[in-house]
N, C-alpha and C positions, 0 to 999 in steps of 0.2 A: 474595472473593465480590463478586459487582456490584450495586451496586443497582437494580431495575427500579422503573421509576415506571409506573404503569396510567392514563396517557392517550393522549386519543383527539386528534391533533393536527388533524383533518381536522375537527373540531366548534371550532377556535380561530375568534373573529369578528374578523376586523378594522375597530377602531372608526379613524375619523377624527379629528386632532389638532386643538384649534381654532387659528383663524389670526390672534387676537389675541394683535398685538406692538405693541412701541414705534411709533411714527410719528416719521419722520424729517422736518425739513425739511432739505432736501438745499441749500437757498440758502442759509441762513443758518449753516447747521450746527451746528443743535440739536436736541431731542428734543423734541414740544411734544406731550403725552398720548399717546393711544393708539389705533390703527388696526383693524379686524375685514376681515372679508368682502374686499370689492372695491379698498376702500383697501390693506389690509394685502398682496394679491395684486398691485396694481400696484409696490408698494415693492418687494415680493419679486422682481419683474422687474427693476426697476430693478437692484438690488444683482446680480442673476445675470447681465443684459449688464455690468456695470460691475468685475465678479468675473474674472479671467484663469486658465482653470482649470486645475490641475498644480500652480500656483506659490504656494500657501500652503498650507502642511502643517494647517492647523486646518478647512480646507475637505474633507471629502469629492470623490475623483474624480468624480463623480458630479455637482457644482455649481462654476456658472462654465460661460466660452464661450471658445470657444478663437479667437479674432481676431490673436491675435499672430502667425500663420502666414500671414496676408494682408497684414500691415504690409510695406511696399521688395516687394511683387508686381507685374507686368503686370497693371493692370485689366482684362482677360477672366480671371484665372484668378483675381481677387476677386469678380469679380459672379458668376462660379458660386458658390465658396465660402460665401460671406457667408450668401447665404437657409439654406443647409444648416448649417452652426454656428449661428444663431441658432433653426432649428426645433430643434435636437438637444440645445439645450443650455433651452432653455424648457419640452421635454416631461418632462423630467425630474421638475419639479413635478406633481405627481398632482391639485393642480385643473387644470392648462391640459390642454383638449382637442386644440386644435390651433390651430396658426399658419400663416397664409394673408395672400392679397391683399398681396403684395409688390409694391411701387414704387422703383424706383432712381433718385437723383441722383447723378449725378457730377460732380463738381469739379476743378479742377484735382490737388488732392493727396489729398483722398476722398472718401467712397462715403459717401451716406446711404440707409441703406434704413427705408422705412419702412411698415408691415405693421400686419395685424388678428392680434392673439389672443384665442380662443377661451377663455371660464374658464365653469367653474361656475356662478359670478355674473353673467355676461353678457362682452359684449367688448368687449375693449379698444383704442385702434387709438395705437401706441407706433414710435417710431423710436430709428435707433440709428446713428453714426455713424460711422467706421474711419478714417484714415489710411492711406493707401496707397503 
């Protein structure tokens, strides 16, 4: 015999997680207290351009940017790329609304692009840079 459970899945709320974590200083490389809101959200970008995604089994497919596909490319088929892995891999996060106002630099060996994201707490304006 099976057992039947008598609920109603479609009455399930989904609450939101809060976004207080560690704070990292990224210069120094240590942990100095602790980050909420709009701190914690820029960290968490940070770590998700800096994240290469596929390539560590404790990551979720779902988190991380896939830029290693544009590293040894002809710069026309990284300046397409670039803006679309960096939107694809930032919307993933369920505060960023969206990412926009992209601006490219190029360099002789890479690409910096640098762009507004859209969060819940306001926006941020972040860049991120490739080797090419």
């Amino acid at each position: 015999m099976i057992p039947s459970i008598e609920t109603d899945l479609l009455s399930l709320e989904i609450e939101a997680q809060p976004s207080l974590t560690y704070a990292l200083d990224i210069e120094s490389d240590k942990i100095r207290g602790m980050a909420d809101n709009l701190e914690a959200l820029k960290q968490a970008i940070y770590l998700i351009l800096n994240t290469e995604r596929y390539a560590y089994p404790i990551y979720s497919w779902n988190y991380g940017v896939e830029l290693k596909e544009i590293i040894g490319q002809p710069k026309e088929y990284a300046l397409s790329e670039i803006k679309r892995c960096i939107t694809e891999a930032l919307l993933q996060d369920d505060r960023i609304t969206a990412v926009d106002s992209f601006e490219v630099e190029i360099g002789k060996k890479t690409i910096r692009a640098i762009f507004t994201v859209h969060t819940i707490y306001g926006d941020i304006e972040t860049a991120k840079e490739v080797e090419i």
